[in-house]
N, C-alpha and C positions, 0 to 999 in steps of 0.2 A: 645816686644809688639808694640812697637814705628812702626817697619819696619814692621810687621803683617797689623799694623793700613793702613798704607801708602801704603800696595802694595792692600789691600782686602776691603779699606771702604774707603779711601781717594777720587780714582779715580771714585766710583759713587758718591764721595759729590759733585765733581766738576761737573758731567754730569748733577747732579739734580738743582745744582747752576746757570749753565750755558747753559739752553738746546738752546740755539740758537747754540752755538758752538757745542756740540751735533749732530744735524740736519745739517751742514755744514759736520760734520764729518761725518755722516753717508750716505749723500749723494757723497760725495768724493768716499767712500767706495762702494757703489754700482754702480759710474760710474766706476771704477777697475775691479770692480769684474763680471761687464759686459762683459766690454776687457777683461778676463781673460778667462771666459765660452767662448767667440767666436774662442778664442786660443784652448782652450781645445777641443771644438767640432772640428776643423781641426783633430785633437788626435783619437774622438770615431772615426769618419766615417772610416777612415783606416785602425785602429785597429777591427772593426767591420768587417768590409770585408777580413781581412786578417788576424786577430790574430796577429796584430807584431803593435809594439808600433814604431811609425814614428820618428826616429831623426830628419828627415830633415825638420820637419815642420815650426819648428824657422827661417832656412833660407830660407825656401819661401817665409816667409812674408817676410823679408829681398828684397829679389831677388825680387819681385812683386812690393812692394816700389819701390824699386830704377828702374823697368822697366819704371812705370809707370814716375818718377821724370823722369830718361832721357830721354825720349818721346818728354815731356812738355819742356825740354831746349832746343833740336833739334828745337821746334819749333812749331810741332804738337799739335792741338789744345786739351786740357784736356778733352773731351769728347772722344774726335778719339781716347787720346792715350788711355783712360782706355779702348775701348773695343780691343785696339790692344793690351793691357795687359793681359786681357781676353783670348785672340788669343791665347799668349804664354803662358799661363798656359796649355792650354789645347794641348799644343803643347809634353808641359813636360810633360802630364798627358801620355800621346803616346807615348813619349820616354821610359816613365818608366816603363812601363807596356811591352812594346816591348824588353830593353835592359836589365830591374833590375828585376823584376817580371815574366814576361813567362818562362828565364832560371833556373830560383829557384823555378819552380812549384812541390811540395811533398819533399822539401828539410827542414831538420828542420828552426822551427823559431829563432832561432837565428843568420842564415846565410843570412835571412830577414831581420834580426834586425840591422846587421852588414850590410849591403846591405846599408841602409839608413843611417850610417855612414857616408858612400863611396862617396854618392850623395851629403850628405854636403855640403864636403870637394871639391866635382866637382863641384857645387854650387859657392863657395866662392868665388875657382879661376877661374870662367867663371863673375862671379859680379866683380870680381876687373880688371879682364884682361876689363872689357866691361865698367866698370862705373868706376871705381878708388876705393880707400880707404876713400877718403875725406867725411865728411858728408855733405848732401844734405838739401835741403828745401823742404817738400810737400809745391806745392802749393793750400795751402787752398781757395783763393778766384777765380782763372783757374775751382777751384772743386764745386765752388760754398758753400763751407763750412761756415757757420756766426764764427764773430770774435766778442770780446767784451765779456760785461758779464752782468746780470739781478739781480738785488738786491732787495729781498722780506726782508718784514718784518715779522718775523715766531716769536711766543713766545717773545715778547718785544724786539726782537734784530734783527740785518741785516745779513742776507744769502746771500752769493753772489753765483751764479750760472752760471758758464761760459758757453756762450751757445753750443759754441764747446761740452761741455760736454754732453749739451745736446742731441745734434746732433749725437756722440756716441754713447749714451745709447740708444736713436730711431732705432738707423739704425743696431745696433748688436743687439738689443730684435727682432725686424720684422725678420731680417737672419735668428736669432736664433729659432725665433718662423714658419718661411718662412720651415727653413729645416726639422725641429721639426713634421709638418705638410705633407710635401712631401715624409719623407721618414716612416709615419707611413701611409698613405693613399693611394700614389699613387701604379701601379705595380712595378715601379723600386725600391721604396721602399720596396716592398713586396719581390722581389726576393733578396735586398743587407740584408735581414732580413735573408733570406734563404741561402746565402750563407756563413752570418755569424756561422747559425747554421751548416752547414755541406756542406763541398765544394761537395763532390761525390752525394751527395745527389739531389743537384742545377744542377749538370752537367745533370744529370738522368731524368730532368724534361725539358731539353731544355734550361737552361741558362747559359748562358756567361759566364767565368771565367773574359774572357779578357774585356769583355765590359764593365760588372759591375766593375773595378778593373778601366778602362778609366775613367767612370763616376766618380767612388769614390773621385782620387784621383784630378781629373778637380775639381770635388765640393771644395775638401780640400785646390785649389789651387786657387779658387774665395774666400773661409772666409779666405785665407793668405792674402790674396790683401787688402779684406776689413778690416783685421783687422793691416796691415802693414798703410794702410791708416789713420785710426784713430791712432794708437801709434805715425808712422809720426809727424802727423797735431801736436800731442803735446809733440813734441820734435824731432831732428834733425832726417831724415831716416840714418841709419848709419849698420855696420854690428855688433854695439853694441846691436841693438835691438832683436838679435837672445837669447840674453840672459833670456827678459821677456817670452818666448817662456817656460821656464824652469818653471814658476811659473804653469803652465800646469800640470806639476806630481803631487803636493799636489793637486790640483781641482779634477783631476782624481782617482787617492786614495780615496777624499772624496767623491766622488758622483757614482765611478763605471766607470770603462774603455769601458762598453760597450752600456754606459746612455747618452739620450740624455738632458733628463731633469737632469738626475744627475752631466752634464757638469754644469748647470745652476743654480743648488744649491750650489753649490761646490764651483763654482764661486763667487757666491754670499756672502757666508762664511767667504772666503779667504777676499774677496777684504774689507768688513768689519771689520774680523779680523784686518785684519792690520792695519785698518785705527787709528783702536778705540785703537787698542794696541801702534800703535806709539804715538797717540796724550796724552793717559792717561796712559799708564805705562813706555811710551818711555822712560821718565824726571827721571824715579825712577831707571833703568838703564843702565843710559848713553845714550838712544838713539839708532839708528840700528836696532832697534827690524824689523822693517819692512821686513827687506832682508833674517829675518830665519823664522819671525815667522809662515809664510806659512807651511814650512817645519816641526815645531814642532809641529804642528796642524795636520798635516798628519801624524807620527810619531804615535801620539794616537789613530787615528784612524785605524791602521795596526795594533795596540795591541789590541783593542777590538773589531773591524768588519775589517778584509782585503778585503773583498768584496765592501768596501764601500756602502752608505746610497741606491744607486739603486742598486746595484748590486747581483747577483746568488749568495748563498753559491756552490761551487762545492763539489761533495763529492765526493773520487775517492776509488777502494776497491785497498787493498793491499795482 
């Protein structure tokens, strides 16, 4: 009964005892789980246009960091390089679509899938042969980003609010709500909607394979930057960071691989999740909880909806 008490009633006396700390936690958790939906959205738009789940999206943000960092130590002023980081996204965007993409067009997806393996891994050793291994510094004040932090008094107690975080949370919600907007209103949104429903179908009507597949994956290669930028700024750019790229699978599980709001629930979830779970049931076992419990949470949700919270039931006859 004791360990019943402590895992199912303990951890809300303390939220109720403590809502200041609460409110710090929970906003920790949604600046995460922001970052986490701006990662995932790199995910839909690809897999939207192409039915094939992106490995390489981790180390774009990766690669785009570090284009953007060694720019700014050459010299080049932090405005220039980011639109010369710009530049080379969209440079990849061209390559891939030219050298990984146009030759696997009506090839199963998995040869797709495997496709973006490949590019990693030409990724990684094109980042080290060009930048090294060592970790880097974004520089946040070149970028204009605020340092320091903002202490509110909420519920009798002090929050403290790193503005960096906040800064974060603005500029991945506007993205998030920026692309959320464009790709349900504009035409290219309309035809990247159409070709997700049916390549032959989009050919048939005059559009692009190759263009929409440029655009897609340039877009996916602006939210790596942005969101390699903000991971950066709080904490070394390194090719460790292709790792948080992976908290992207449970988001997507939970909200739908081909949702754009569901990137942003999902996200929001998670990055909550975790927070609330490290900070109140961390203590009860040992700690760590952070680095699965994404995963266990998607876990459940593939047992009772696989289509996740936005997503199609498919039904296929056999």
């Amino acid at each position: 009964m004791d360990i019943l008490y402590r895992i199912f009633i303990d951890p809300f006396v303390q939220m109720g005892g403590a809502p200041d700390l609460l409110v710090q936690t929970l906003w920790e958790g949604l600046v995460g789980g922001v970052l986490y939906a701006l990662i995932a959205l790199g995910f839909v738009l690809i897999f939207k246009a192409s039915g094939v789940f992106n490995f390489a999206q981790g180390i774009m943000m990766v690669f785009a960091a570090l284009t953007l960092v060694g720019l700014t130590e050459k010299g080049v002023p932090a405005p220039l390089a980011l639109l010369l980081t710009i530049g080379v996204m969209y440079l990849l965007a061209v390559a891939v679509e030219r050298f990984v993409l146009r030759p696997l067009v009506n090839q199963p997806d998995i040869m797709l899938f495997m496709a973006t393996f490949g590019l990693t891994y030409v990724l990684i050793g094109v980042g080290e042969l060009i930048f090294g291994g060592n970790p880097k510094k974004m520089p946040t004040d070149a970028l204009f980003l605020p340092s320091g932090a903002i202490d509110l008094k909420i519920l009798g107690g002090l929050v403290s609010l790193q503005k960096l975080d906040i800064a974060a949370a603005v500029i991945a919600s506007v993205m998030v709500a920026g692309l959320a907007i464009f790709f349900q209103r504009t035409r290219i949104g309309r035809a990247l909607r159409a070709v997700a429903d049916d390549h032959q179908a989009a050919l048939s009507v005059g559009i692009s394979l190759n263009q929409i597949w440029i655009i897609v994956w340039f877009t996916a290669g602006v939210v790596a930057l942005a969101t390699g930028i903000m991971w950066g700024a709080r904490s070394d750019v390194s090719f460790a960071l292709q790792v948080i790229s992976l908290k992207a699978l449970p988001v997507l599980i939970l909200g739908g691989f081909t949702s754009v709001p569901g990137a942003i629930v999902g996200g929001l979830i998670i990055g909550v999740g975790e927070k609330l779970g490290e900070f109140y049931w961390g203590p009860l076992i040992g700690g760590g909880i952070e680095s699965w419990l994404a995963y266990a949470i998607a876990l459940a949700f593939l047992l009772f909806r696989p289509q996740g919270l936005f997503g199609e039931k498919i039904i296929e006859r056999i």
